[in-house]
N, C-alpha and C positions, 0 to 999 in steps of 0.2 A: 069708387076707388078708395079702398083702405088708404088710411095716413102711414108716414114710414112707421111710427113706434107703436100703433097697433098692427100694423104688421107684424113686427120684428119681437112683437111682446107674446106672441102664440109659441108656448113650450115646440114643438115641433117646429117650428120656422126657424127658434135661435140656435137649437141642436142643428139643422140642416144647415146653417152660417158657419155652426162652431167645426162642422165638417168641410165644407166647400173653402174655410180658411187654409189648409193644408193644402190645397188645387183643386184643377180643375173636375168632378164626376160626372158620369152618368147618370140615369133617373133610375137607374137597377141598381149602382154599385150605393147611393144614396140612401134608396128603396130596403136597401138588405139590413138597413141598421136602425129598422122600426119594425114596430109589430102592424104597421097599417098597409094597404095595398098600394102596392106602385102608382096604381090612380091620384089618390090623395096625396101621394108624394109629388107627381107632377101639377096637381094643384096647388098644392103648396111653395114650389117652387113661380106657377106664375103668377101665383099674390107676390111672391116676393122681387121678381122679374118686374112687375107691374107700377112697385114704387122705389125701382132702381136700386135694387141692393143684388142683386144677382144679372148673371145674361149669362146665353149662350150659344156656344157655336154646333153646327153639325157637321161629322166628319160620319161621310155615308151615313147608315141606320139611327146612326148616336148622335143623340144631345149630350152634350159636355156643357154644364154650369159648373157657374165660375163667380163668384164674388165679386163685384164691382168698389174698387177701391174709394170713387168720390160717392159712391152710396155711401158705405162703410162712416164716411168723414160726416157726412150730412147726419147718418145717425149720431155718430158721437156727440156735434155740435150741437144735435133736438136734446138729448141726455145732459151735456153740459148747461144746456140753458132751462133744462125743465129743473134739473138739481140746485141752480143757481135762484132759480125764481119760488121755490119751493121753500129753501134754507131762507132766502131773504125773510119769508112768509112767518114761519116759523119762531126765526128771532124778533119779528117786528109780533106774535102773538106774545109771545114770551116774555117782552117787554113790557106790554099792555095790563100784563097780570098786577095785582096787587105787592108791593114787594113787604116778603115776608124773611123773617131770620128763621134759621135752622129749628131755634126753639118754639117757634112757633108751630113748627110741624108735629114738634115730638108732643105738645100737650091736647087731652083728651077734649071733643068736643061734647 
């Protein structure tokens, strides 16, 4: 089972979110807004079905997918805490460095 944020990190997954954010579609009306086969679109949709960031209903023939609002929150809070633990990282390198003045940078080694 993919994790949510490699899921959600497949170019083609986050376009299919950034769609399914305006409501509910089909796997054709989805389907029409890629150059790939309706197949791989309903693939796509059940990786993302899989780790709760979509679901859907059938109404007769049709699946209707639909973005799932506490997936949505659970990705945010993976992105808030991978951004937070990342930036911590970051300043704690950047810290660690030698402290240097400006003029130090401009002269020739």
């Amino acid at each position: 089972m993919p994790d949510l944020l490699s899921a959600a990190a497949e170019p083609n997954r986050r376009r299919i979110l950034q769609l399914l954010a305006s409501g509910p579609h089909t796997v054709t009306e989805v389907a029409a807004n890629f150059p790939v086969t309706r197949s791989a679109i309903s693939q796509h949709l059940g990786v993302l079905a899989e780790v709760g960031l979509v679901t859907h209903r059938k109404q007769g023939r049709q699946r209707f997918y639909e973005v799932l609002p506490d997936g949505m929150a659970r990705l945010r809070a993976e992105m808030d805490r991978f951004w937070t633990d990342e930036l911590a990282q970051f300043t704690a390198d950047a810290h660690a460095l030698p402290h240097r003045t400006f003029t130090d940078w401009e002269r020739p080694t």
